[in-house]
N, C-alpha and C positions, 0 to 999 in steps of 0.2 A: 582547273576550270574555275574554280573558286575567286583563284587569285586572280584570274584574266577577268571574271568577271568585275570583281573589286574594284580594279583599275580601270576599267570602264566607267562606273559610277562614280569615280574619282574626274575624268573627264567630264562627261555630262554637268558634273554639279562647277566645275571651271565653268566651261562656256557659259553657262546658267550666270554667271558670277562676273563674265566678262559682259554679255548683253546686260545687266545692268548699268555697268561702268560705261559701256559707249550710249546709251540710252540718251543721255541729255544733249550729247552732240549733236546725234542725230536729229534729237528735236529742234536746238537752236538751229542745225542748217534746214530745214524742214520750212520753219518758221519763218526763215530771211528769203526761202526763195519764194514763199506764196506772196511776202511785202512785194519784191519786184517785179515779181509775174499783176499782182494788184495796179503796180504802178504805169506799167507799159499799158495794160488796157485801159485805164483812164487818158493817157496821154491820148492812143488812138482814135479813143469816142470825141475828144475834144477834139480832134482832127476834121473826125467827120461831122460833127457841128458846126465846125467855121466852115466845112464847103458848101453845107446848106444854106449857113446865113449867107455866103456869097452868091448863091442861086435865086434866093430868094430877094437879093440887092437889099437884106438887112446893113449890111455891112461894105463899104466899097473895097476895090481891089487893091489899092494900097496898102489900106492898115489890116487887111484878111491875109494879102504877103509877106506882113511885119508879123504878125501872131503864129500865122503858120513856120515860117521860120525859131519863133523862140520855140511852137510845140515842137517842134523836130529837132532842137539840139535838145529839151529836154528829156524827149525818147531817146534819143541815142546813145543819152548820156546817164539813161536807166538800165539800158540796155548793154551797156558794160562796165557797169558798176562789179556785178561779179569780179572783171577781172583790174578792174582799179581799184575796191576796196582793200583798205590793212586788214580786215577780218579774215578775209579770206585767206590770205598768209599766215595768219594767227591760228585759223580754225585747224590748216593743214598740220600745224604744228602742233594743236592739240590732240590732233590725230594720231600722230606718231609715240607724242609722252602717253597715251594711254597706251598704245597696244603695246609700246618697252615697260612700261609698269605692269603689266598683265603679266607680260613674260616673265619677269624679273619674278615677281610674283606667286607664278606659278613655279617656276623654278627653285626658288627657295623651299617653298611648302614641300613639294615633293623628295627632295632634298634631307630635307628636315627629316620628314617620317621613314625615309629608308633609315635614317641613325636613328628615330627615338621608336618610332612603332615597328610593330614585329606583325608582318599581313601573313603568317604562318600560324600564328595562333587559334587556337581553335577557340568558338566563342563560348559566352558561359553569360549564362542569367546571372542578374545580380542577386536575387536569391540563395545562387550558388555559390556566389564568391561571400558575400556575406557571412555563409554558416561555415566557411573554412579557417579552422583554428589558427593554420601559419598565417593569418589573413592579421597585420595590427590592424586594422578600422575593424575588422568582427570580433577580435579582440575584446577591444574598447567597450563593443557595442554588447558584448554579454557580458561585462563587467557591470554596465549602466544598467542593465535590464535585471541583473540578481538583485544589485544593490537597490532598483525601487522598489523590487516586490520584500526586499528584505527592510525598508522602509515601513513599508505597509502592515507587515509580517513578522515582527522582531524575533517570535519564536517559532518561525518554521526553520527547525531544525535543517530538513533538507537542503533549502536553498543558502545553508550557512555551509554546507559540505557539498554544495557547487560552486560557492563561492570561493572555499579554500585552496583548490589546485590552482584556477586562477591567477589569484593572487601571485603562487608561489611558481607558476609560469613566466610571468608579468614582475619576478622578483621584489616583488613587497612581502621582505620578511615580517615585518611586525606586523602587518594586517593575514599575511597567510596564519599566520604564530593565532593572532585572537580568533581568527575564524573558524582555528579548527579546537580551541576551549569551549566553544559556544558549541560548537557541533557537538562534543562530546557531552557538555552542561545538558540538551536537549534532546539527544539520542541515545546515551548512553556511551561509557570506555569501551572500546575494541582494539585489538593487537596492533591492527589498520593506523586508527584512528589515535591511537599514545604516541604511537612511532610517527606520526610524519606532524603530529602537535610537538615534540619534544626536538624533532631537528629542524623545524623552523623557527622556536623559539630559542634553541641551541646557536644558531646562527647566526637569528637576528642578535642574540647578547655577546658576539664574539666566541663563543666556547665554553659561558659560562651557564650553567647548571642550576638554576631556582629550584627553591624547596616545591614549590607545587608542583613541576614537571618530576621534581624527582618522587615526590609522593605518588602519583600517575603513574609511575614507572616501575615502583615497587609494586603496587596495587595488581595491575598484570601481571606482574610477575609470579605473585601469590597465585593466582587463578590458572596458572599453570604454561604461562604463553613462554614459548623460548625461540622467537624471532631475534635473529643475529642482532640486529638494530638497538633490539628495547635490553641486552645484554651488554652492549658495547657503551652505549649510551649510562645505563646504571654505573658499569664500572668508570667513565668517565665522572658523574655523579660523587660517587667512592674515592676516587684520587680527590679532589675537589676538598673532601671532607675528612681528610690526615685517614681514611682506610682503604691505606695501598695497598696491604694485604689480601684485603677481599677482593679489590680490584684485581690485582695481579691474575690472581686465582680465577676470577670469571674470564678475564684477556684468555689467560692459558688456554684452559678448557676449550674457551670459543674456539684458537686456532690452530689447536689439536685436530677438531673435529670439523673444522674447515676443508673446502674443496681445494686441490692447489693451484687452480684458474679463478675463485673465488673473488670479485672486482675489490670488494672488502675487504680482505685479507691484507693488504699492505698500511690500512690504516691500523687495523686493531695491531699488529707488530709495531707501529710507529706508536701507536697511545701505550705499548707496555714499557716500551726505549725512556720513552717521558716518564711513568708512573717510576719506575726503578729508577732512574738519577732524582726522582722529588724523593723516593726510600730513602737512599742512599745520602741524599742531605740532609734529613731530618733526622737521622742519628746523629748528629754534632748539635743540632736545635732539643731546646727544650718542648718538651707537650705536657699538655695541661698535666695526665697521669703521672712523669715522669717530677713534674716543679710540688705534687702531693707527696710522692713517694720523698721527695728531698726533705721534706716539715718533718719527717722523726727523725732527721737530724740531730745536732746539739744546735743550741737556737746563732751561736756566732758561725760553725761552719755552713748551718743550713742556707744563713743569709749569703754569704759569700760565694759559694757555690751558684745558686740561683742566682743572684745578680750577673754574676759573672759571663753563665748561659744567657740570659734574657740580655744581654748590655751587646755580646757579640753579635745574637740575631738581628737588634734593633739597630745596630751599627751600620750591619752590612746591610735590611735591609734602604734602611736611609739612605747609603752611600751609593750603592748600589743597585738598586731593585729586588724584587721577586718573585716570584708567585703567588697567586692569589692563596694557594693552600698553605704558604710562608707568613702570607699576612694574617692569615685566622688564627695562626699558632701562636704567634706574636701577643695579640691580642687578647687570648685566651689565657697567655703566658703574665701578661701587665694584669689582667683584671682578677686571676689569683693571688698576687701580690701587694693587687689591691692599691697599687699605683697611680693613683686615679690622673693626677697632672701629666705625666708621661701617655698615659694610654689616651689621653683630652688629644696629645699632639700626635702620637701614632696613629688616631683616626683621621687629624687635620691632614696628616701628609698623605693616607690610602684615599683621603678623596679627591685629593690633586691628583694623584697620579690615575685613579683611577674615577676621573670625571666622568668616561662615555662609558661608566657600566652601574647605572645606579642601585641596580637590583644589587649586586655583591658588596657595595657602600653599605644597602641594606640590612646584608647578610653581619657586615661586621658589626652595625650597630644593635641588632640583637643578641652578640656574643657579648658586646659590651655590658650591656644591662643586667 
């Protein structure tokens, strides 16, 4: 019933739409027959003028049958004008290109909305489409409306942790990443509130681990919180920072104690797969503990040795790349040695390579110092 009705008011608003379009026609024909109909009664009255003046012998009957003769061809020749005028044939034919344009017209449109519109749809205030989250334009439009009051309101915490899921809906990691610092700066750390700051800041940096997330993360952890997240997260942290050991050992545990449907579970297997081949290559690499332990050496084999380790890491990683937690070793390995020229170009070359992560550029240049 809906739909029949629909369609009805779909017609109605046509014809509406067509007596517009034929409107001026029918004015200009409208218009040309009251000229002719004007014209035939003037002729006539002048008719019956000249019969008075001839009654009256204003006028003799010679030149009263010369005048009445032009008024009578001029009648006649009023009087079917209609059908000797070009307009007429013109008009007819504007008749026609409108009502094929209408058609054409209408045809099309309806046409159209069987493929774009959907008359099954049930209707919906825009109130309602507005506040629906799958909605991008309500999207947009609560993204703008946090962000003024959060203008206004620098430190309403609140609208800084309406603002953060957001964001990270809307995949703007670095803006999800600060909004949920600022949440925590002004509301306080929560299990909640570490964990979804630490993987959208994890994220937005490729994988990489800052010291302020990871101090965040310890912090919970101290207070007792043992959400999977802020565990897996640490011991990636841990790997990051040459302590695979501890890492390994938290990975374990976790997925020991894991469900075996657990959606997580293949990750934390996949970060222990990594932390063990970065173990397992760092016993041929030197670490900081390891290039002290070599200084009570005798001072000719101690150098030789230590060069020897630190010359293949630096080799391979030049030649070849590494990992971030190869390059801190590195580092830490030249600035005990106290290499300073060597370790000037082992930074130049981890910030080539590592241009689009500036935070861990960072990190190296504080091992450096």
């Amino acid at each position: 019933m809906g739909l029949f009705l629909l369609y009805i008011i779909f017609i109605l608003l046509a014809l509406i739409v067509i007596s517009f379009t034929f409107m001026p026609i029918f004015q200009k024909k409208d218009s040309q027959e009251t000229k002719h109909s004007s014209e035939q009664e003037f002729y006539k009255a002048q008719l019956k003028d000249l019969e008075r003046d001839k009654k009256n012998n204003v006028i003799n009957d010679e030149d009263a049958e010369e005048k009445r003769v032009e008024i009578a061809k001029r009648l006649l020749s009023c009087d079917g004008i209609s059908k000797t005028d070009p307009s007429h044939s013109s008009q007819k034919k504007a008749y026609s290109q409108a009502i094929s344009l209408s058609l054409i017209t209408l045809s099309f449109t309806f046409l159209l909305y069987l493929f774009l519109g959907n008359p099954k749809l049930e209707g919906q205030a825009y109130a309602d489409r507005i506040s629906n989250p799958d909605n991008p334009q309500a999207m947009a439009l609560m993204v703008q409306q946090v962000e003024d009051r959060i203008r206004l309101a620098p430190d309403d915490g609140k609208a800084w942790e309406v603002l953060a899921p957001i964001y990270s809906r809307t995949n703007q990691l670095q803006k999800a990443s600060f909004a949920w610092q600022k949440t925590i700066e002004l509301l306080g750390a929560t299990p909640e509130r570490v964990t979804a700051y630490a993987q959208f800041d994890i994220q937005a940096r490729e994988g990489f681990v800052t010291d302020e997330v990871y101090e965040q993360l310890k912090t919970i952890e101290k207070n007792g919180s043992q959400y999977p997240q802020i565990i897996y997260f640490l011991a990636m942290a841990e790997g990051q920072r040459n302590q695979e050991q501890n890492a390994l050992t938290r990975l374990t545990e976790l997925a020991q104690s894991a469900p075996d449907n657990a959606p997580w579970l293949s990750h934390v297997k996949s970060l222990i797969e990594n932390i063990q081949t970065q173990a397992e290559t760092s016993l041929n690499n030197p670490t900081q503990e390891e290039i002290i332990a070599i200084q009570g050496l005798a001072a000719e084999d101690q150098k030789t040795m230590i060069n020897t380790m630190v010359d293949g890491l630096e080799n391979r990683l030049f030649n070849e790349g590494g990992s971030e937690a190869e390059w801190q070793r590195l580092i830490r390995s030249l600035k005990v040695l106290k290499a300073q020229d060597r370790l000037e170009i082992a930074l130049e070359r981890a910030e080539i390579l590592f241009a689009d992560n500036p935070d861990f550029i960072k990190t190296l240049q504080n091992i450096a110092q």
